[in-house]
VEXGU-56486 format. One record per residue (C-alpha): x, y, z; residue number from 1. Coordinates in steps of 0.2 Angstrom, whole numbers, plus 2048, in hexadecimal, padded with zeros to 3 digits. Example, Ala and Ser with C-alpha at 12.3 -4.5 7.8 and 13.67 -1.06 7.14 Angstrom:
! residues 2
{{83E; 7EA; 827}; 1}
{{844; 7FB; 824}; 2}
! end
This chain:
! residues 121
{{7A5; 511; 444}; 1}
{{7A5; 515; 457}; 2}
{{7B5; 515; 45F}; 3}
{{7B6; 511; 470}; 4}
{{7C4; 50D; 47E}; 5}
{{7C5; 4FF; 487}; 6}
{{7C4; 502; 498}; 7}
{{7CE; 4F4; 4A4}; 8}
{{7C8; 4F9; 4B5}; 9}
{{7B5; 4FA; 4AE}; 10}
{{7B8; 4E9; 4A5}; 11}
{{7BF; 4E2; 4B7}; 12}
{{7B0; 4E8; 4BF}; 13}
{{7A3; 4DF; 4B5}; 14}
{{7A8; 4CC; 4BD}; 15}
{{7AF; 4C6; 4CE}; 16}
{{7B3; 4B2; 4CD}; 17}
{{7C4; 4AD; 4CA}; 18}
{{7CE; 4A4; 4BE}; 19}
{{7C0; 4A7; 4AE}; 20}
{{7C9; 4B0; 4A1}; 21}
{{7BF; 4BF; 497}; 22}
{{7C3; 4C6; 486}; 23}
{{7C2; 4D8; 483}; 24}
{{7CA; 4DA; 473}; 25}
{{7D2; 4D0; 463}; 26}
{{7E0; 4D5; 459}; 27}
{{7E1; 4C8; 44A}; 28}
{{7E1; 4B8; 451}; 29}
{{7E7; 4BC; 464}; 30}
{{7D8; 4C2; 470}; 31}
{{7DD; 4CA; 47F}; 32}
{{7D5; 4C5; 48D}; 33}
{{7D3; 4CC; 49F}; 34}
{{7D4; 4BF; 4B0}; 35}
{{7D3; 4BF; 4C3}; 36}
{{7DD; 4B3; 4CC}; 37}
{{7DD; 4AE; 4DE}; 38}
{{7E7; 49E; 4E4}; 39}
{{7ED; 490; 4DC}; 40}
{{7E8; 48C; 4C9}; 41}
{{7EE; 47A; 4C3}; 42}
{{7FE; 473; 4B8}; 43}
{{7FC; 476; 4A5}; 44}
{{805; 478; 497}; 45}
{{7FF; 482; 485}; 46}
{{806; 476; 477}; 47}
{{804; 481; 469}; 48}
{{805; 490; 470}; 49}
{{810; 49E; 47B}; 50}
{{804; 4A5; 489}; 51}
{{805; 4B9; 48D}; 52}
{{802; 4BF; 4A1}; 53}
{{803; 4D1; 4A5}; 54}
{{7FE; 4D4; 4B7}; 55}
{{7F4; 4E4; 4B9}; 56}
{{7F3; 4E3; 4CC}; 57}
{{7F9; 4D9; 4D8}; 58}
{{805; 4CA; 4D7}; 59}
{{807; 4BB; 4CD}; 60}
{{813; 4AC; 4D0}; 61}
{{814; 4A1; 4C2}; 62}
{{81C; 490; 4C8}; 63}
{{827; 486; 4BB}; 64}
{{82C; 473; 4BE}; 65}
{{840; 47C; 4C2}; 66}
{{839; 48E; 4C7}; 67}
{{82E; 49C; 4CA}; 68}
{{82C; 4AD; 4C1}; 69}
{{822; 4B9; 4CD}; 70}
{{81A; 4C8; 4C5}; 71}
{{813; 4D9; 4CE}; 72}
{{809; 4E6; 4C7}; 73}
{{80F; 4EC; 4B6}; 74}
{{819; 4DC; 4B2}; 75}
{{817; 4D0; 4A4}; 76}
{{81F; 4BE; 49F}; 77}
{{81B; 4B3; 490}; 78}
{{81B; 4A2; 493}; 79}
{{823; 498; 486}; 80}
{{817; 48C; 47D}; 81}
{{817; 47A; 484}; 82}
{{81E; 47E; 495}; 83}
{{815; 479; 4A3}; 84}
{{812; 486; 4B1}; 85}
{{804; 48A; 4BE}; 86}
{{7FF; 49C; 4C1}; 87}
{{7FB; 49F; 4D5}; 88}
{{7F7; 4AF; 4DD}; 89}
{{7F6; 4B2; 4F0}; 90}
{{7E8; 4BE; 4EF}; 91}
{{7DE; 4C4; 4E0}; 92}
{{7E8; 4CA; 4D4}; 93}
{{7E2; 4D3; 4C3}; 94}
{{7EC; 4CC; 4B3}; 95}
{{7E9; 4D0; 49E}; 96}
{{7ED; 4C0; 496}; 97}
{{7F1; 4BF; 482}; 98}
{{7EF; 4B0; 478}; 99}
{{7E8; 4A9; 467}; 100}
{{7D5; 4A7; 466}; 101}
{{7D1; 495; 46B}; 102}
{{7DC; 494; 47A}; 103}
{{7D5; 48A; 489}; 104}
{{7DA; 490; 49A}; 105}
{{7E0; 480; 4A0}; 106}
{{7EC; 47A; 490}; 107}
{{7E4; 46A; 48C}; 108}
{{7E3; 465; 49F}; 109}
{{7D0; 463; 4A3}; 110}
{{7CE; 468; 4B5}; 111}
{{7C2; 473; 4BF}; 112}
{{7CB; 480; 4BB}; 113}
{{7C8; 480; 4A6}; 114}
{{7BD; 48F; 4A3}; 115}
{{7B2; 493; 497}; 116}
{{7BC; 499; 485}; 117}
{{7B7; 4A8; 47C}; 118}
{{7AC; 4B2; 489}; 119}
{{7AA; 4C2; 486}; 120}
{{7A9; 4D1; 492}; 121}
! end
């Protein structure tokens, strides 16, 4: 067996476009997953599911119907399951994301936003 580190900052640099999610690892059911965000990302909500954000760099706003969480570098919040929030970021901000496999992006709100699920990088 080859043991092997992942490395954030490598993983980073090997895409550019916003809002598409990457899993780098799996830890039973959960993957976690690696996402640059820029702008505004749309309503949604997880049903079945709470939704882990740990900004690595920059800054995350996560707008609730009756408020906001902002989060900078070194931050996390978990959003409860079946709240309806929407991520924005001012500029591009790097952000680790843990949540069951199967997960889409968007909750069930189709939009141009809904990224691809399980893409490894």
């Amino acid at each position: 067996m080859t043991y092997k580190a992942i490395n954030l900052a490598q993983k980073f640099g090997l895409f550019s476009e916003p809002w598409q999610p990457k899993v780098i690892a799996e830890m039973n059911d959960y993957q976690f997953k690696i996402v640059k965000l820029e702008g505004d990302f749309v309503w949604h909500d997880h049903q079945d599911t709470d939704e882990t954000f740990i900004v690595l760099d920059g800054e995350l706003r996560i707008d609730f119907r009756d408020g906001a969480v902002t989060l900078g570098p070194g931050e996390m919040f978990v959003v409860p399951k079946g709240v309806e929030h929407k991520p924005y970021a001012a500029t591009e901000t790097q952000v680790m994301l843990i949540e069951p496999r199967g997960v889409t992006n968007t909750g069930h709100e189709a939009s141009a936003r809904t990224a691809e699920n399980d893409v490894w990088i």
